[in-house]
C-alpha positions in Angstrom: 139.9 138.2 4.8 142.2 135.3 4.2 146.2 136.1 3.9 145.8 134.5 0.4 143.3 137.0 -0.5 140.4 134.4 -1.2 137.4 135.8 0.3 136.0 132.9 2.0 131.6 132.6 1.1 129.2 134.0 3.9 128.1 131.4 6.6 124.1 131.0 6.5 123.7 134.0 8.7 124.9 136.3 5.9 128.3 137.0 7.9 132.1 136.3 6.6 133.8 133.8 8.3 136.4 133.9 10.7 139.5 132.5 11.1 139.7 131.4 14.4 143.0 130.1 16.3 142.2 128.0 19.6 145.5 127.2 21.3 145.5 123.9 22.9 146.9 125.4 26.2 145.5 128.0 28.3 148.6 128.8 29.7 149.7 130.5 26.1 147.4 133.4 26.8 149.0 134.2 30.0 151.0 137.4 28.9 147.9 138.5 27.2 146.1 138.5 30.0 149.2 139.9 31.6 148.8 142.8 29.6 145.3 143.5 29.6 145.3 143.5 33.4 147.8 146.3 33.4 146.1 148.2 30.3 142.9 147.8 33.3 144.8 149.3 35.7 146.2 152.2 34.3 142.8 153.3 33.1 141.3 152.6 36.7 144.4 155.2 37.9 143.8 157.5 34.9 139.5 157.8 36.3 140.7 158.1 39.4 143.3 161.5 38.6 140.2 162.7 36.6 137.9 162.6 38.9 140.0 164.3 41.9 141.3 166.8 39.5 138.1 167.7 37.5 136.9 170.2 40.1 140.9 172.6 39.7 140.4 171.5 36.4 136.8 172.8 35.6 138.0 176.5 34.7 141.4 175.7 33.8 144.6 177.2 35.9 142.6 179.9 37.6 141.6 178.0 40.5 144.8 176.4 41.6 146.3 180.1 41.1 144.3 181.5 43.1 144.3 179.1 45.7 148.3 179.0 46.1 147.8 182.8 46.4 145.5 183.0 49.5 147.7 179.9 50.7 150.8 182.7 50.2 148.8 185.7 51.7 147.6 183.1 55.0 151.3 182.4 55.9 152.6 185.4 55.5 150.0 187.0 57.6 150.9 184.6 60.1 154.9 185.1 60.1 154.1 189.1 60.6 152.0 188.4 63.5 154.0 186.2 65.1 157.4 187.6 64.5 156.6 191.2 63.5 157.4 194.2 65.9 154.4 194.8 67.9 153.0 198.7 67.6 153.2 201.2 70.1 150.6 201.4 72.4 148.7 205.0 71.6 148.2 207.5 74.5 144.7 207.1 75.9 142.6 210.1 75.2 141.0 210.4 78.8 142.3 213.5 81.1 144.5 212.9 84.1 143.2 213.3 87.5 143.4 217.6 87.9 143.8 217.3 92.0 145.3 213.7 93.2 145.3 213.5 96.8 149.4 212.9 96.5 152.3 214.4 94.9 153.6 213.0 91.3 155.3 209.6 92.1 153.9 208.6 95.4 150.7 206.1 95.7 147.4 208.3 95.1 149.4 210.8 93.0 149.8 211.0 89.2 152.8 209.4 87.7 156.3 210.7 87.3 156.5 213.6 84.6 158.9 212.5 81.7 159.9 210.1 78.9 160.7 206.5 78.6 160.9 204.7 75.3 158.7 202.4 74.4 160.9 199.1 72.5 159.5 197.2 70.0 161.6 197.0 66.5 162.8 200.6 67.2 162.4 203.6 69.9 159.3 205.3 70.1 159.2 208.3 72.6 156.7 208.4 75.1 155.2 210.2 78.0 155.3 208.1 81.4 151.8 210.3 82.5 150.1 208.2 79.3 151.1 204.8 80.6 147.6 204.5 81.4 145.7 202.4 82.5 147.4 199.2 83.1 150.3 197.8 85.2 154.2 198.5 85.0 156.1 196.2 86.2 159.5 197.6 87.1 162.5 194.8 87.2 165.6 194.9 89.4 169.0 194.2 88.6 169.7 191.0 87.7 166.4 189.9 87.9 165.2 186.4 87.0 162.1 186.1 85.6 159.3 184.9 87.6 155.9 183.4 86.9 154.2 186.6 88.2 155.0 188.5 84.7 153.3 185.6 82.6 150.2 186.4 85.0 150.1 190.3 85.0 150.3 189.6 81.4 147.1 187.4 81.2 145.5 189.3 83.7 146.0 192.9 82.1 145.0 191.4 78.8 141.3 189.9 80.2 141.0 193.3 81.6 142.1 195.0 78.3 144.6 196.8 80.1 147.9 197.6 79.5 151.1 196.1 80.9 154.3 197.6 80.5 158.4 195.9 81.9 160.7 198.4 82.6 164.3 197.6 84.0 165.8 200.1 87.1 168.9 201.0 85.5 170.5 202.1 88.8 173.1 199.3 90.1 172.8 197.6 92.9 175.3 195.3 95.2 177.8 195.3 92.0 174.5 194.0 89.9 174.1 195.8 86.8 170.2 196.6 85.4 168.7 194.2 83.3 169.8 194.3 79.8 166.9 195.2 77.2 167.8 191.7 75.5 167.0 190.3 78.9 163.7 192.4 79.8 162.3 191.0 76.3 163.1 187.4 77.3 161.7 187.5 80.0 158.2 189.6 78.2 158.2 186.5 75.8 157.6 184.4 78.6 154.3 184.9 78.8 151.9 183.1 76.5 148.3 185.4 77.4 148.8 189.2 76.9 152.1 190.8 75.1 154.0 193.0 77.9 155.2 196.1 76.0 158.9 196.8 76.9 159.9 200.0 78.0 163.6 201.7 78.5 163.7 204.2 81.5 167.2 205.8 81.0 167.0 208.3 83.7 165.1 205.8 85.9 162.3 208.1 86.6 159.8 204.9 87.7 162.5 203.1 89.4 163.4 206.0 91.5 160.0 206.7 92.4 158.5 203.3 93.1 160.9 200.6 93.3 163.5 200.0 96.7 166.5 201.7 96.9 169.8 200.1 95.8 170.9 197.8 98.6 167.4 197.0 100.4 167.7 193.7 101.9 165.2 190.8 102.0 163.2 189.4 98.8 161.8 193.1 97.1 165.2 194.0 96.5 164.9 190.9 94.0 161.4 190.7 92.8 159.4 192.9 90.2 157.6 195.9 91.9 153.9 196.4 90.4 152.2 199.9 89.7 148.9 199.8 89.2 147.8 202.9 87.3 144.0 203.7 86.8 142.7 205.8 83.7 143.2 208.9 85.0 146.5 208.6 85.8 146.7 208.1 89.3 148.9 205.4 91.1 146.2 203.4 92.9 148.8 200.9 94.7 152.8 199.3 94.5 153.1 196.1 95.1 156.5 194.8 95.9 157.4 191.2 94.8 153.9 190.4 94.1 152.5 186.9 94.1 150.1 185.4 91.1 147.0 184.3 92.7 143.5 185.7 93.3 144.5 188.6 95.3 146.5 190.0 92.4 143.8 189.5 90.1 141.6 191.5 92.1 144.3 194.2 91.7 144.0 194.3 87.9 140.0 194.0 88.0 139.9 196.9 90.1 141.7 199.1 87.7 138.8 199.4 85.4 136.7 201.2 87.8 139.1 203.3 89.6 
C-alpha cells in the first residue's frame, strides 16, 4: 500500500506491486548488514546454550539439584577421610598363647600386662596383650624420624597387620620422650599404611623391650621393632631396624606365626 493510500492495480501475475527503493551505493546497507550479522550471531550462541543445557533442562531443576548434592556428599566424604580421626583398632578375637616358652615381656613370651592409650581424636583405653598381631615400634627420646617407620607402615598394611608408635617416656642423657605432637608427625610420614599412635604412660613396652636410658651406640637413637604374632607372643625385637628385604621378611612372617 502506498503512503497516499492509492492502492496501486495488480501486475499481470495477479500480485500488488511493490515499492521498491534501490540505493545507488552498496555501501548504504552496510549497518544493515551490520546488524543482521550480530542478530546471526546471537541466535548461533542462543542454539548453542540450548543444546548443552537441554539434557539439565529436560526435567527441569531436579537434575542439577541432585547433582550438586552427590557433588556435596563426594567432598565431604573425602575431607572425613582424609582429615577425620582414624578409629581405634578393635581387640582381635583370637586367644593368646596359654604356655609361651618365656616370661611376659621377653622374646617368645606374651606381651607386657597393662594399658596404653590408643591416640586418635581422643583417648581410648586399651590392653597392650591385644596389640595383636602387628608391629610396635617404640621411639626414643628425641627421636628423629627415619624412613624405617614409612616402611613398617607399608609393609604391616600389605600384610593387613597392624602397626602401632609408641614413645619411651623415660628420659635419657637430659633428652626428654617424644612429645605426642611429635610421634604423630612422624606417623604422618608415611604415605602406605596409617601407624596408630599409642601413649605408654608407665612405659610398660619401653621398659621391657627398648635399651636402657644411657646405652651407647646407634639403638639408643633408633626405633626398636616388636613383632607380635596373633597369639600374642613376641616373635623378635629388632633394634634400629633397616628398610629392606630382610625386614619385610619380618612382617611376612607374622601371618603364619
Amino acid at each position: 500500500m502506498r503512503p497516499d493510500g492509492d492502492d496501486p492495480e495488480p501486475d499481470d501475475y495477479g500480485l500488488p506491486r511493490v515499492d521498491v527503493v534501490v540505493p545507488d551505493d552498496a555501501r548504504e546497507l552496510e549497518r544493515d548488514v551490520a546488524a543482521y550479522r550480530r542478530e546471526e550471531r546471537r541466535r548461533r550462541r542462543r542454539d548453542r546454550f540450548h543444546r548443552v543445557g537441554r539434557p539439565l533442562t529436560r526435567f527441569g531443576v531436579a537434575i542439577p539439584i541432585i547433582a550438586g548434592a552427590l557433588l556435596v556428599a563426594l567432598l565431604s566424604g573425602v575431607l572425613m577421610t582424609t582429615f577425620g580421626p582414624r578409629p581405634a583398632p578393635r581387640p582381635t578375637g583370637a586367644q593368646l598363647a596359654p604356655r609361651p616358652s618365656a616370661s611376659p615381656g621377653k622374646v617368645g613370651g606374651l606381651l607386657p600386662a597393662g594399658d596404653v592409650d590408643i591416640v586418635t581424636g581422643e583417648r581410648t583405653p586399651m590392653r597392650i596383650r591385644d596389640l595383636r598381631p602387628g608391629v610396635i615400634g617404640i621411639v626414643p627420646p628425641a627421636y628423629e624420624c627415619e624412613s624405617v617407620v614409612a616402611e613398617l607402615a607399608g609393609r604391616t598394611q600389605e600384610n593387613e597387620l597392624r602397626f602401632y608408635l609408641v614413645a619411651d617416656p623415660r628420659p635419657s642423657g637430659g633428652r626428654k620422650g617424644t612429645s605426642l605432637k611429635e610421634l604423630k608427625a612422624c606417623a604422618g610420614t608415611a604415605h602406605d599404611g596409617a601407624p596408630q599412635v599409642l601413649e605408654d604412660r608407665q612405659g610398660l613396652l619401653a621398659t621391657a623391650y627398648a635399651p636402657p636410658p644411657g646405652t651407647p651406640g646407634p639403638t639408643a637413637t633408633s626405633l626398636t621393632a616388636v613383632f607380635v604374632q596373633l597369639d600374642g607372643v613376641v616373635k623378635e625385637v629388632a633394634r634400629a631396624p633397616k628398610a629392606g628385604p630382610e625386614l619385610a621378611g619380618k612382617v611376612k612372617a607374622l601371618q603364619t606365626g
